[in-house]
C-alpha positions in Angstrom: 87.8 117.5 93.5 88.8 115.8 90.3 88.0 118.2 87.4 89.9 116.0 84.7 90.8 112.4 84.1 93.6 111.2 81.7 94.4 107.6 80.9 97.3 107.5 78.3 97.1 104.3 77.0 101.7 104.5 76.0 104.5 105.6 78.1 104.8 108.2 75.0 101.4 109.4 75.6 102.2 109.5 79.4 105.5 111.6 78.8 103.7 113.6 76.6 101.0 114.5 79.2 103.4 115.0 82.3 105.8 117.1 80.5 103.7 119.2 78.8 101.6 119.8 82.3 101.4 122.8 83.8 99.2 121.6 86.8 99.9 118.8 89.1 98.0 115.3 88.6 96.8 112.5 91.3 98.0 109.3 89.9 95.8 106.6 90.5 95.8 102.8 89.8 92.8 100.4 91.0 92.3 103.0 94.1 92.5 100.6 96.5 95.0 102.3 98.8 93.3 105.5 97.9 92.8 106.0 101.7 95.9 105.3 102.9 98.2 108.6 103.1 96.9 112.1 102.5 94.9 112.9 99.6 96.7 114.4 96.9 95.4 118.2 96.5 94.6 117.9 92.5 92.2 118.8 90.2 93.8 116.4 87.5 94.0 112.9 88.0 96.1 110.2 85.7 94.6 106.7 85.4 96.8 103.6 84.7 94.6 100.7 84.4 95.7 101.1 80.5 99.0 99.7 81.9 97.4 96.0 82.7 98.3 92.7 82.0 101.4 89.8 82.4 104.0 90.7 80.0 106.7 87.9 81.1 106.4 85.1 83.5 109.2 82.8 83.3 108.7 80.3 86.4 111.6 78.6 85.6 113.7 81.7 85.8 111.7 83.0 89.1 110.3 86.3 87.4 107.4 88.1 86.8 106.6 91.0 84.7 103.1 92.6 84.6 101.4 96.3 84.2 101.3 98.3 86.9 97.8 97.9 87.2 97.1 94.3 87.0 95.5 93.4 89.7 97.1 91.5 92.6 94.5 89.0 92.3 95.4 87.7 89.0 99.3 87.5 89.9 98.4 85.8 92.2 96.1 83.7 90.9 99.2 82.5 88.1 101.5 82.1 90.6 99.6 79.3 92.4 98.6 77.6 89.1 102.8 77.1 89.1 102.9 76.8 92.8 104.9 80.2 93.2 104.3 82.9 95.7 105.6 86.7 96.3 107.5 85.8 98.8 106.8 89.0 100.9 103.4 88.0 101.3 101.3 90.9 100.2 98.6 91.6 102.4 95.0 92.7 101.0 93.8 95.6 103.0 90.3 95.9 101.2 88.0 95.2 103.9 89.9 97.1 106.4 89.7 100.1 104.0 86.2 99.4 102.7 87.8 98.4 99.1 86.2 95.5 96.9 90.2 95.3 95.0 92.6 93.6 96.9 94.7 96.3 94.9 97.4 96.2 91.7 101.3 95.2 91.6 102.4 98.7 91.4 100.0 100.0 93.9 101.7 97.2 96.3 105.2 98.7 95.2 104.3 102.4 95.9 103.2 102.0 99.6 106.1 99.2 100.1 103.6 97.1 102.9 104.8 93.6 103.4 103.1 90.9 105.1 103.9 88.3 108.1 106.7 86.8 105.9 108.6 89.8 105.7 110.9 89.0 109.1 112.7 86.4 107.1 111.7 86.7 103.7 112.2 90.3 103.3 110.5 93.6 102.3 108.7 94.2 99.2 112.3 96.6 97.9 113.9 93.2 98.6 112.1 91.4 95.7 111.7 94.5 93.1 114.1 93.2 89.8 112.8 96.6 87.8 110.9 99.2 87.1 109.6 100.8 83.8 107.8 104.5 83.9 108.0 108.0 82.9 109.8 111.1 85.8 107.6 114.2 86.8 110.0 115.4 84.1 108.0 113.7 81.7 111.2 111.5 81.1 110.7 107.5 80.4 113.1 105.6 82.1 113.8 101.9 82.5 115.8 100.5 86.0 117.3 97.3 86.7 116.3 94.1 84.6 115.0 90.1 85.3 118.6 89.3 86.2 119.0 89.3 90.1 122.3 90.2 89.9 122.3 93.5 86.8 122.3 96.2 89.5 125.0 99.0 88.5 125.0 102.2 90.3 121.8 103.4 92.0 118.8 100.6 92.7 116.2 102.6 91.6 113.7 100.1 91.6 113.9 99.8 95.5 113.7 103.8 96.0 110.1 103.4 94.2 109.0 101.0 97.3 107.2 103.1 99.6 107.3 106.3 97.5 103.1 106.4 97.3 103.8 107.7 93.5 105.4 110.8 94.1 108.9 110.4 92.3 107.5 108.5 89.0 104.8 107.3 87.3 105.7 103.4 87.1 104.1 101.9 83.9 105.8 98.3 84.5 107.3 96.1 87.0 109.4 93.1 87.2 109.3 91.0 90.6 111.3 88.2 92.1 109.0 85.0 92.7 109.9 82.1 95.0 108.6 78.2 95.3 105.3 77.9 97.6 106.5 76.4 100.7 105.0 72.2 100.7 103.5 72.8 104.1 103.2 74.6 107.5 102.2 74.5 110.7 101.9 77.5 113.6 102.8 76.5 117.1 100.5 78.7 119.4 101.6 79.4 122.9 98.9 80.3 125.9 99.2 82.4 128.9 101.6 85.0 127.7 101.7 88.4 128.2 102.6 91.5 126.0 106.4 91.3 127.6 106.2 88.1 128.0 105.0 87.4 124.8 108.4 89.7 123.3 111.0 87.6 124.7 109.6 84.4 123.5 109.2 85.8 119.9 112.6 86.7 120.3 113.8 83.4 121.7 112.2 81.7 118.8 113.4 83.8 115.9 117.4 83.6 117.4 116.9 79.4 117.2 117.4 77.3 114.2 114.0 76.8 113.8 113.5 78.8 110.8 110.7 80.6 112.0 108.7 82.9 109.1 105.8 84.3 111.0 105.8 85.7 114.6 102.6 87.2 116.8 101.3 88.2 119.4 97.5 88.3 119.6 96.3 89.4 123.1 93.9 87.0 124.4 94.4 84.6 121.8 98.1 83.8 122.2 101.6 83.6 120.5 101.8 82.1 117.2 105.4 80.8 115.6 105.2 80.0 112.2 106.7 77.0 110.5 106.9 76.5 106.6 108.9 74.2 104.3 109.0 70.6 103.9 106.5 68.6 105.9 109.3 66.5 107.7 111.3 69.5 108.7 108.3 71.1 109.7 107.0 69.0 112.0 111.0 68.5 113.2 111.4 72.7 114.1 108.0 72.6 115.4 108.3 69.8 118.1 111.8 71.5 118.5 110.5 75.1 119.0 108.2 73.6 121.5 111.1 71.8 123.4 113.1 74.8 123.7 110.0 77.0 125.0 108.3 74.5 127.0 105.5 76.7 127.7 101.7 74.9 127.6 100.9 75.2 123.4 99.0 73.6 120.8 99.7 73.3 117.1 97.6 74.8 114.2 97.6 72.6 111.4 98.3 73.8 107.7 94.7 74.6 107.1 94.3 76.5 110.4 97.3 78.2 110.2 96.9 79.4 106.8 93.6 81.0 107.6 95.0 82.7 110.6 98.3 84.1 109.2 95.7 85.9 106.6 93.8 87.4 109.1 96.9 88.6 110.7 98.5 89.4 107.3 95.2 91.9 106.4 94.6 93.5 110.2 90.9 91.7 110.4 92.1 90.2 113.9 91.9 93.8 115.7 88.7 94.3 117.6 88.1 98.6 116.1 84.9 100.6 116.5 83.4 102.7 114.2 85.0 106.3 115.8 88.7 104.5 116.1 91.6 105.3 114.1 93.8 102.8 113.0 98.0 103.3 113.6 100.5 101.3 111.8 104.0 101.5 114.3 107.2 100.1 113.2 109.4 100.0 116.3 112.3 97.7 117.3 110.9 94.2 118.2 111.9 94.4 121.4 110.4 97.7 122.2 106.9 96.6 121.5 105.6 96.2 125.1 107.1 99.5 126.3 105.5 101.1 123.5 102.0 99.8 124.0 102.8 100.8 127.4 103.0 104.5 127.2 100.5 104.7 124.4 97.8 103.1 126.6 98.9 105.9 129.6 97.3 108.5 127.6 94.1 106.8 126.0 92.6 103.2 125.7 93.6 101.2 123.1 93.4 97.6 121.4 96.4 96.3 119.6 98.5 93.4 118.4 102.0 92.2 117.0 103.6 91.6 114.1 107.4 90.6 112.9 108.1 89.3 116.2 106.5 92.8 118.1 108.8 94.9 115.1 105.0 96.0 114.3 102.5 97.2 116.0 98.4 97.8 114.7 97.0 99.4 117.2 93.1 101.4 117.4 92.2 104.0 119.4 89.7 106.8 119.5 91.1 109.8 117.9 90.2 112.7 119.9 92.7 115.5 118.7 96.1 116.8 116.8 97.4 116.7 120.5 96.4 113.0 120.9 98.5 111.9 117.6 101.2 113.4 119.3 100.9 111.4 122.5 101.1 108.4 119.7 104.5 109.4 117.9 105.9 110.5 121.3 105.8 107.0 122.5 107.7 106.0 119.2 111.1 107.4 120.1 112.7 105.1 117.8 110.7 104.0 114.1 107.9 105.1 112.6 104.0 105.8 114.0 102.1 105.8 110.6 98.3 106.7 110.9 96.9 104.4 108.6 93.2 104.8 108.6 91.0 108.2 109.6 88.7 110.2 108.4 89.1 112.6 105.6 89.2 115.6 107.6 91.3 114.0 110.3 94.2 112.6 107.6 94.3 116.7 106.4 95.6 117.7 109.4 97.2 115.7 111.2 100.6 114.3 109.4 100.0 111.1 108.2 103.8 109.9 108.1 106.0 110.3 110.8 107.9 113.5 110.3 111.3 112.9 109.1 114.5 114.8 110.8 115.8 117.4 109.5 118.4 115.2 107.8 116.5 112.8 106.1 113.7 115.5 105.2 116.5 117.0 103.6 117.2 113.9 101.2 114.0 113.3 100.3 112.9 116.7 99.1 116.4 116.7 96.8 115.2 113.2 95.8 111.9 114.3 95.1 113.0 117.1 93.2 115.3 115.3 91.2 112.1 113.3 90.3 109.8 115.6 89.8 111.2 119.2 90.1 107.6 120.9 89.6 106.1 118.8 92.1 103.6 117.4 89.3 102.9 114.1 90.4 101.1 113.3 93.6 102.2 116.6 95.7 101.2 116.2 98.8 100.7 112.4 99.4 103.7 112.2 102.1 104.5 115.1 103.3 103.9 118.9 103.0 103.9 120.1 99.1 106.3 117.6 98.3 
């Protein structure tokens, strides 16, 4: 239960607060992705929406600068006024999470999810320039810059992605931007099944056909991607289908685009209201034989990302012993239990549970962060 609520409205007034805390806080931004993870245990909670707002945008340069709580929406929104796009393709999780915000720029850094794009764009780290913000230390710091190529020593800005806000509090972040692609177009093959549907994604990310979205949507089909100019689009496209020759249609720009979102934001899984939702990273090619052991030990529904590299799968959660049935069927990446209940998310471990190795890094990371554990303890894993 939150007891008190600060929202420093400086980076001075936030170093001030952290390092002159002697409890721990729960840093918070629009709460959008409040849900996601475990709860921070803390009776103190920081709020950044003070740090709002586009403080550079230079679309000539390909950069962006904003507050870590701006809110995706209006990046977004002045992006496509100079037909730009993150090129990760940030997906918006609010109605999956029962959120009106689709969420803020550094909320989208600290959990590190990318969308459909990301199997040839890249990752969210991959687009980070820099990062402003203050250590659990209560230390401002400044990492990296809008040059692409200023990086000296350690790239701090890409150990923030996926650190759900427990190494710093970011105040400010600068992101890579990228030209909107002129068109696409989604070649959508019938008939196939899960392991059939893996060795054609495969088939069609290894060609030359430049392919930037792959999925497999059981009982709906396999969708290829296509984006760029129109004429080389609709070149790759009659290509891809060439080279699979397997009985296809094509989704036009509009069409595709809508789908792609759906896919982008998990609203094309079939859940009830007792399911919990997993997020699996696995190696594409081990998609199938994942699925396959899962569904040995309880029912589930499910579909594909990055060319079967991710799986979203629902199931009914019935105990801890039925999470583990889950992460044993992950031998190699990551089982990530995205979406449960309250009570269910405080005991069972949200986040895969790292080897004793890289458990080890993270808690000397962490502690060379935030050696009191004042920011977020808890949100990953154990008191760290």
């Amino acid at each position: 239960m939150i007891v008190a609520e600060f929202s420093p409205a400086t980076e001075l007034e936030l170093a001030e607060l952290i390092g002159t805390a002697l409890e721990p806080f729960e840093i918070c931004g629009r709460a959008s992705k409040r849900s996601i993870g475990r709860h921070a245990p803390c009776e103190n909670r920081i709020n950044l929406t003070k740090f709002s707002g586009i403080t550079s945008y230079e679309p000539e340069e390909l950069v962006l600068e904003a507050g870590v709580a701006t809110a995706l929406s209006e990046i977004q929104a002045v992006l496509e006024s100079k037909n730009q796009i993150l090129a990760f393709e940030p997906p918006d999780f609010g109605r999956v999470l029962g959120s009106d915000s689709s969420g803020s720029l550094g909320g989208l850094l600290n959990v590190g999810f990318s969308g459909p794009r990301r199997i040839k764009a890249g990752a969210v780290r991959d687009h980070v320039l820099g990062v402003q913000g203050v250590t659990g230390r209560g230390e401002i710091f400044k990492a990296g810059a809008r040059v692409v190529k200023n990086v000296t020593g350690y790239d701090m800005p890409k150990l923030m992605a996926g650190s759900f806000g427990t190494l710093a509090v970011l105040t400010s972040v600068i992101f890579k931007v990228l030209p909107r692609p002129e068109t696409e177009a989604t070649l959508l093959v019938h008939g196939l099944n899960d392991h059939e549907a893996m060795h054609v994604m495969s088939l069609a990310m290894q060609s030359s056909c430049e392919v930037s979205g792959a999925a497999h949507l059981p009982g709906v089909g396999t969708l290829l991607r296509l984006e760029g100019i129109a004429r080389s689009v609709h070149t790759r496209r009659d290509g891809l289908a060439k080279l699979l020759d397997r009985p296809s249609e094509v989704l036009d720009q509009t069409a595709s685009q809508k789908m792609w979102q759906r896919i982008r934001d998990c609203q094309v899984l079939r859940m009830s209201g007792d399911d919990v939702l997993w997020r699996i990273s696995v190696p594409p090619l081990q998609g199938f034989a994942t699925i396959k052991r899962i569904s040995e030990h309880a029912p589930c529904t499910h579909y594909y990302d990055w060319a079967g590299g991710l799986i979203w799968l629902a199931l009914p959660f019935a105990d801890d012993a039925h999470a583990m049935a889950v992460r044993n069927a992950v031998p190699e990446g990551h089982a990530f239990l995205f979406k449960a209940p309250d009570p269910v998310r405080a005991e069972v471990p949200v986040f895969q549970p790292p080897s004793s190795g890289v458990g080890a890094l993270g808690e000397r990371i962490k502690r060379a962060f935030d050696p009191d554990a004042k920011l977020n303890p808890g949100r990953m894993y154990g008191a760290i």
